[in-house]
C-alpha positions in Angstrom: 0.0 0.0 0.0 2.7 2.2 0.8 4.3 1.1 -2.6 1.9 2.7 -4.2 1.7 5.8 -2.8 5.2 6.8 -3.3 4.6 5.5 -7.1 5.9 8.3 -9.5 2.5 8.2 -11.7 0.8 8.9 -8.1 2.9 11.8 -7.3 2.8 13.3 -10.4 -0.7 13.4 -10.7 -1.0 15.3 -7.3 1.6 17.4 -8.6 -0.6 18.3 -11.6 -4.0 18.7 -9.3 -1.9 21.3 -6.8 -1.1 23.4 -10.1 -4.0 23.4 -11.4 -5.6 24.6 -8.1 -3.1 27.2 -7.8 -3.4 28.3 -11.5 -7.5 29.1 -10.9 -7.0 30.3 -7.7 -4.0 32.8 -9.2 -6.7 33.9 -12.5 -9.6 34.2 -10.4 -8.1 37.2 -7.9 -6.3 38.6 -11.5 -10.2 38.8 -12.6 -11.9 40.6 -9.7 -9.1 43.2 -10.2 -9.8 43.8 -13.4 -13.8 44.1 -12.6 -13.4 46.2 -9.6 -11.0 48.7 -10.5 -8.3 47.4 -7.9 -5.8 50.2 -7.1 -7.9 52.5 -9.2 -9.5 55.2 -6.6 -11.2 58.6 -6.8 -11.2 61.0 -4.1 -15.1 62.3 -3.7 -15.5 66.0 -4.5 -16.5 68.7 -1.7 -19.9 69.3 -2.9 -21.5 70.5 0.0 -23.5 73.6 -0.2 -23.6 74.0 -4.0 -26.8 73.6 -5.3 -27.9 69.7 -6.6 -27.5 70.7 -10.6 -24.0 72.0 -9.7 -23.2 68.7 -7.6 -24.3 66.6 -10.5 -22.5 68.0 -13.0 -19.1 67.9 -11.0 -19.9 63.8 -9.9 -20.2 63.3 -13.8 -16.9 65.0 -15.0 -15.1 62.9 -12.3 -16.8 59.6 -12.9 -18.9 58.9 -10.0 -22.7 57.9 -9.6 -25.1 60.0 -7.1 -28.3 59.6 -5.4 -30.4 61.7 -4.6 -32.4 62.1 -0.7 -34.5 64.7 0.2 -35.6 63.7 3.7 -36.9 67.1 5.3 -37.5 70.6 4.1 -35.1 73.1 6.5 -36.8 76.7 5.8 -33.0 77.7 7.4 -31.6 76.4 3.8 -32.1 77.4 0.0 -34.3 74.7 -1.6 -32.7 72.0 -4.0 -29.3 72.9 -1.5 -26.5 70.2 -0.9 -26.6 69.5 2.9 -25.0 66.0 3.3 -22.8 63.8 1.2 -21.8 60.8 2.0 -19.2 59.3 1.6 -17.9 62.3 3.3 -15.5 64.8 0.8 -11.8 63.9 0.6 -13.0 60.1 0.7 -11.7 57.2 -1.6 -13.5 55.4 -4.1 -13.4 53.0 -6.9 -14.9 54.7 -10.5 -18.6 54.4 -10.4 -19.1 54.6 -6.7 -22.3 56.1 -6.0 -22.0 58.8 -3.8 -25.4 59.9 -1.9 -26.3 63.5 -1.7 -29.2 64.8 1.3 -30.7 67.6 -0.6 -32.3 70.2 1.2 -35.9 69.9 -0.9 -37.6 72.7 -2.5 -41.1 73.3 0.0 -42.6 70.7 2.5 -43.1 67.3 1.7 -46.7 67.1 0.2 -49.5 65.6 2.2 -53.3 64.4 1.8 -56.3 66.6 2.7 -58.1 64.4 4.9 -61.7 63.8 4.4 -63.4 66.0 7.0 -66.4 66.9 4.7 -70.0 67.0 6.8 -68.0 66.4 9.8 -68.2 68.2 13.0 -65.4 71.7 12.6 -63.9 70.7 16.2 -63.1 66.8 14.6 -62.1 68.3 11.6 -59.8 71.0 12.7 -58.0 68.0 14.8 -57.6 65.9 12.0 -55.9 68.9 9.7 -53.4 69.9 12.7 -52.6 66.1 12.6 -51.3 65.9 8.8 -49.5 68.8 9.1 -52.1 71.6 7.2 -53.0 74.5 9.1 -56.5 76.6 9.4 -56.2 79.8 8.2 -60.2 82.0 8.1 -63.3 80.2 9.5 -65.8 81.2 7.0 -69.7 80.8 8.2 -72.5 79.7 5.4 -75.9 79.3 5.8 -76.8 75.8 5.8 -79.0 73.4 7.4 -75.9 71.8 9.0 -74.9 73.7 11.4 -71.5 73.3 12.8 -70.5 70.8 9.9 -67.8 71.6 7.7 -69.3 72.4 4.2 -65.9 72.8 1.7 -62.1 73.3 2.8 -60.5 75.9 0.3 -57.1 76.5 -0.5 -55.7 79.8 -2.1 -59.6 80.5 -2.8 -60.2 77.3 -4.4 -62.2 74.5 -3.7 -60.1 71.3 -2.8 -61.1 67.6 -2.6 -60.5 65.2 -0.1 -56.9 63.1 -0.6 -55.5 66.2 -2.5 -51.8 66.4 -2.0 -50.6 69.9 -0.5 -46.8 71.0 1.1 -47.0 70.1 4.5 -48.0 73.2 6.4 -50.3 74.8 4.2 -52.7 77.0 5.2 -56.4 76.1 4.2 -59.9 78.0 4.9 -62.5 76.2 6.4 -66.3 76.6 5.2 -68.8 75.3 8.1 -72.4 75.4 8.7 -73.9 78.4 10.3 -77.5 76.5 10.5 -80.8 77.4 8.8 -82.3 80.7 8.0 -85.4 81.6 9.7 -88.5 82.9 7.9 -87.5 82.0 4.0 -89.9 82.2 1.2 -91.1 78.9 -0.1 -89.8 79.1 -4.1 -92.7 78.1 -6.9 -92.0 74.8 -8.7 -95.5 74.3 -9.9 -95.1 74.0 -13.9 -91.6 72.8 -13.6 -90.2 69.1 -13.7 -89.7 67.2 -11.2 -86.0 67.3 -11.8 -86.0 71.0 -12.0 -88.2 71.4 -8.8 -85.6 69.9 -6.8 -83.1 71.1 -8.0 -84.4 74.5 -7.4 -85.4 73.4 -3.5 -82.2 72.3 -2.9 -80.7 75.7 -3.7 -82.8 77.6 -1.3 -81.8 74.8 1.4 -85.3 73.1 1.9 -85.7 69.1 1.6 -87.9 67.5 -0.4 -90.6 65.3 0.8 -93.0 63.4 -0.8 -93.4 63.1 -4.3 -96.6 62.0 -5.5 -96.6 60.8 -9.2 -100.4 60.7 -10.6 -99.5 57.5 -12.7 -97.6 56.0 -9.6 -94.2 56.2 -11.5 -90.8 58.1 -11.0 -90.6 59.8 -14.0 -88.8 62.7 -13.2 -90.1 64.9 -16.7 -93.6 64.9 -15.2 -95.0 68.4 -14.2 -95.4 69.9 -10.5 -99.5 70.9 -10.7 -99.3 71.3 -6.8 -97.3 72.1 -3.6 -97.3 72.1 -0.3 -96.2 74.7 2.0 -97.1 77.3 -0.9 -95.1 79.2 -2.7 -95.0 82.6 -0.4 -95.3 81.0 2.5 -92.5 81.7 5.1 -90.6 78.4 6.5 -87.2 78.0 8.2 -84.5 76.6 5.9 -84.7 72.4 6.4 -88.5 71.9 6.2 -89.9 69.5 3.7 -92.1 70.2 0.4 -94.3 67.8 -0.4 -95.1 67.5 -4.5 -98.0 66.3 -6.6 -96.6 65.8 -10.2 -98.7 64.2 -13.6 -98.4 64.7 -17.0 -101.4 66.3 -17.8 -102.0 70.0 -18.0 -102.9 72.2 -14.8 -106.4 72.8 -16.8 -106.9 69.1 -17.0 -106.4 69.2 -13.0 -108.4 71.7 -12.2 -110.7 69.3 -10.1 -107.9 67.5 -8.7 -106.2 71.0 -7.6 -109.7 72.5 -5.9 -109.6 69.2 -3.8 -106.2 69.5 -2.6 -106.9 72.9 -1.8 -109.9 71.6 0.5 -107.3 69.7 2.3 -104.0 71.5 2.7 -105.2 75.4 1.7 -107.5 75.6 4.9 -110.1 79.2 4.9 -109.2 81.7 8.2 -112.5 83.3 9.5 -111.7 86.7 9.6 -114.7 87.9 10.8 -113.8 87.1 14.2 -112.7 89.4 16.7 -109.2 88.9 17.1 -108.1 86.8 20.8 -106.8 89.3 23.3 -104.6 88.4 25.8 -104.2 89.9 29.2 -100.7 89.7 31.5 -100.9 87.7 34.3 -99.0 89.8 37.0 -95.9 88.6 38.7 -96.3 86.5 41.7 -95.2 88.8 44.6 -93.4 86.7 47.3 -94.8 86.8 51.0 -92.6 88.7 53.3 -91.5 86.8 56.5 -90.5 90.0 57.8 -91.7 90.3 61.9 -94.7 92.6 61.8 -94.2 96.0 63.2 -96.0 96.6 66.9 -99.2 98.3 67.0 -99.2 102.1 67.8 -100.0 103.3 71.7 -103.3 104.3 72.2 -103.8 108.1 72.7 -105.2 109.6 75.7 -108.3 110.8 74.2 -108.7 107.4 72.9 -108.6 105.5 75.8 -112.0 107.0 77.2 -114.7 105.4 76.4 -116.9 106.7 74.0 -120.4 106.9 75.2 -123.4 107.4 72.4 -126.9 109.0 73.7 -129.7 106.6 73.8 -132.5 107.5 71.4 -135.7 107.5 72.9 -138.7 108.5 70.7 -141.3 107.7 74.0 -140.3 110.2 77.0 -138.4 113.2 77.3 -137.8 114.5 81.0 -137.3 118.5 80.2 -134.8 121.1 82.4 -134.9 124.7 83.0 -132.9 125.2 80.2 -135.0 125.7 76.8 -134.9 123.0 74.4 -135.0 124.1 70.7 -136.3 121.4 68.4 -136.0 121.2 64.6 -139.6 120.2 63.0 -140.8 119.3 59.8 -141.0 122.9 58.7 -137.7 123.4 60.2 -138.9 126.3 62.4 -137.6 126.3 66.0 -139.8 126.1 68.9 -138.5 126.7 72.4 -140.8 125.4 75.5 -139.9 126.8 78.9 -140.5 124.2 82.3 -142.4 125.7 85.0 -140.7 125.7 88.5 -142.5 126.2 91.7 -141.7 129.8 93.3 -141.9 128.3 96.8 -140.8 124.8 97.4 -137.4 123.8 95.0 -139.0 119.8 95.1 -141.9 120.3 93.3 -141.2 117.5 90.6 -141.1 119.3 87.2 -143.4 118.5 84.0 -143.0 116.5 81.5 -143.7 116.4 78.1 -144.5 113.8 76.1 -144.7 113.6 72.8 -145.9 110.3 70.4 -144.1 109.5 67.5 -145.5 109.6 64.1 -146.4 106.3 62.5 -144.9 107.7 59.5 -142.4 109.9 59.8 -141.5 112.3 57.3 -138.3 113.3 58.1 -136.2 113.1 61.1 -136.1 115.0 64.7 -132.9 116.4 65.8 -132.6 117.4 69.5 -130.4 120.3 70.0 -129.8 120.6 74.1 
């Protein structure tokens, strides 16, 4: 066995396989030189700060590739301005190196318009702060939405949801400022039924019902009736209900009276109109301690004595008694007093009362 390893066929053979290993191994390191340049190197240029078509041009005299990145705008820069190469300038490389260049871009980077239509102005002015837009004027329209955001305008134009605009842009906002109170109802008797709603949806009411004579949906029949009127006063939002046919209004003259019977109702004016009267304040009680009564006055605290009236008996004085009768003449009578004795008991007069009196007696004493 060993004989025939040391054989000089065997040796020369492995001779011949170490050659030829060493021959492909020699070409194959020859061949990646060749491909990549070895020994062949280019120092990159100092391009910093020169504008990107500048930067380009010098990268193509000297034989280098370039990419271009434009991560973030930088207001502090001039747009389209060379901030960042890399590799860094003064650096070796092989002939068709790409060098990357950070490019300082020309605005913001551009972003979508989020879709805020209909949707309440607090949500909506959230969601443009987000994205990076700002609100510039608030701008109130009538509408029967109130506090929705109706159109979002840009430069005075109208823009659409997912357009693309440089990151903080300023945008006007158009929101609802609710219905209008006491609007005229528009006519759309005679028109289509296409052009009647087109028509109520301009003055911001709503359509209602639409009552087809022949029970379809064409939308070329003819409005012969409406309801509210046309003339009468509704807020913004209410409905109109239509009657629509394709006859003529002559042909529905019957039809019209009887609608009218239902929906066109007669006021009595003959009546008087309904007054109405205030109904006063209700005055709250006072829990105030009442104050204490007055004192009595002297004068007041004597009892008041009132002369019994006797129409019967008089007992006369000495002193002469004046009375007032019918004929309101005064007649004085005198008591006689005995001369000798003061006990004699005076006189007395008696007088009967009339069953009907005519007037009244007054005693003067």
């Amino acid at each position: 066995m060993f004989k025939s390893l040391f054989n000089w066929k065997v040796l020369l053979n492995l001779v011949v396989a170490i050659g030829v290993f060493v021959g492909l191994v020699w070409l194959t390191f020859r061949w990646l030189e060749y491909h990549t340049n070895h020994g062949q190197e280019i120092p990159v240029p100092n391009i910093v700060n020169k504008s990107v078509q500048e930067a380009i041009k010098i990268l193509d005299d000297t034989g280098l590739d370039y990419e271009v990145d434009s991560p973030q705008y930088n207001p502090k820069f001039r747009p389209f301005q060379v901030l960042q190469v890399y590799p860094t300038p003064g650096s070796r490389v092989k002939d068709g190196r790409a060098i990357i260049l950070k490019v300082n871009p020309r605005t913001w980077a551009r972003v979508e318009v989020p879709d805020v239509i209909n949707k309440y102005s607090g949500l909506a002015f959230q969601r443009l702060e987000q994205v990076g837009l700002k609100v510039g004027d608030t701008i109130y329209e009538p509408s029967i939405q109130k506090d929705a955001v109706l159109r979002i305008l840009f430069k005075g134009n109208e823009v659409k949801p997912k357009t693309k605009l440089a990151r903080f842009s300023v945008v006007d906002v158009v929101i609802g400022s609710g219905p209008m109170r006491n609007i005229s109802i528009p006519n759309v008797v005679g028109l289509t039924v296409k052009e009647a709603k087109a028509l109520i949806a301009r003055n911001m009411f709503e359509i209602g019902i639409v009552d087809h004579e022949d029970g379809g949906k064409d939308e070329s029949d003819v409005i012969y009736y409406q309801d509210p009127a046309s003339g009468d006063v509704r807020d913004q939002g209410m409905q109109i209900d239509l009657w629509a046919s394709k006859k003529t209004l002559a042909e529905l003259s019957a039809k019209i009276a009887e609608l009218n019977s239902v929906y066109r109702m007669k006021v009595d004016t003959g009546l008087p109109p309904v007054q109405y009267q205030e109904i006063p304040a209700h005055q709250e009680p006072n829990y105030d301690a009442p104050p204490p009564p007055p004192a009595p006055r002297r004068d007041e605290q004597r009892p008041q004595t009132q002369p019994m009236k006797t129409d019967v008996t008089k007992t006369t004085t000495a002193k002469p008694t004046v009375s007032v009768t019918e004929n309101n003449k005064p007649k004085t009578t005198t008591s006689n007093q005995g001369s000798s004795s003061g006990n004699t008991p005076a006189k007395t007069a008696t007088q009967k009362p009339a069953e009907k009196p005519k007037a009244k007696k007054v005693v003067v004493e």
